[in-house]
N, C-alpha and C positions, 0 to 999 in steps of 0.2 A: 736544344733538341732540334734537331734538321730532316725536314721530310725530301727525299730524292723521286721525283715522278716523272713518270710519261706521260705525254698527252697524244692522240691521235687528231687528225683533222675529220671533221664529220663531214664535209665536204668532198676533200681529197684524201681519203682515207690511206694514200701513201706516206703520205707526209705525217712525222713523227718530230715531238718535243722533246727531251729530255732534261729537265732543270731541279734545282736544290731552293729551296724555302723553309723558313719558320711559319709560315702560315697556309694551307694547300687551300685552305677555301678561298683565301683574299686573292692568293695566286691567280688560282685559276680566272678571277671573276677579273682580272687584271688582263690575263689573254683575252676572253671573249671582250675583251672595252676596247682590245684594240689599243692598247698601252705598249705594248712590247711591242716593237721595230718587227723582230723577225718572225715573231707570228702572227701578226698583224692581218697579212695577206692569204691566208688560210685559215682563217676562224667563221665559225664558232668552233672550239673544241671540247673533246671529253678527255675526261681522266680513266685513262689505264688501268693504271697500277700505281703504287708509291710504298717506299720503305723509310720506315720510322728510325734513325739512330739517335742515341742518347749523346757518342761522343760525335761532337763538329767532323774531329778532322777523316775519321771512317767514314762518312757521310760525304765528304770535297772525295775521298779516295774512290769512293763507288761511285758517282759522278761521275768523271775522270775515265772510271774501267770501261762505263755501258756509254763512253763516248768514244772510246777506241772501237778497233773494228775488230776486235776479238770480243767486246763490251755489247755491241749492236748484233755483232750474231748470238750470242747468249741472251739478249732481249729479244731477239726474232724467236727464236725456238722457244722458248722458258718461261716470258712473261706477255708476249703478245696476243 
C-alpha cells in the first residue's frame, strides 16, 4: 500500500511537495527533521491531501501524473 501526498510550505505557502510513501506520518516527521535535501529549506510543513492505493504501480502512475503540468494544474484547481 502507497500513500501519494502533497505537502505545502507553512512558511512559503507557494512552495509545494509532492511524494509517494509507505508510511505518511514517518514521512512527514522526516521533512519537518530536515532529512530531505529538497525540502529541507522550506520547512516546517503541512500535509494537504494524500491518496491511498492498494496497487504500487497506480500509485508511481499518479505520482508521475500530478508531477506533470497537466498533474500540477489538476492539483491547483481539485486538491489545493
Amino acid at each position: 500500500m502507497k500513500h501519494v501526498y502533497i505537502l505545502r510550505s507553512i512558511p512559503y505557502p507557494d512552495q509545494k511537495y509532492i511524494g509517494i510513501t509507505a508510511n505518511i506520518d514517518a514521512r512527514l516527521k522526516e521533512h519537518n527533521a530536515g532529512n530531505v535535501l529538497h525540502t529541507s529549506k522550506f520547512m516546517p510543513w503541512a500535509l494537504v491531501t494524500y491518496t491511498t492505493f492498494f496497487d504500487d504501480q497506480k500509485a508511481f502512475e499518479f505520482e508521475k501524473y500530478l508531477k506533470s503540468h497537466s498533474g500540477r494544474a489538476f492539483a491547483s484547481k481539485r486538491l489545493l
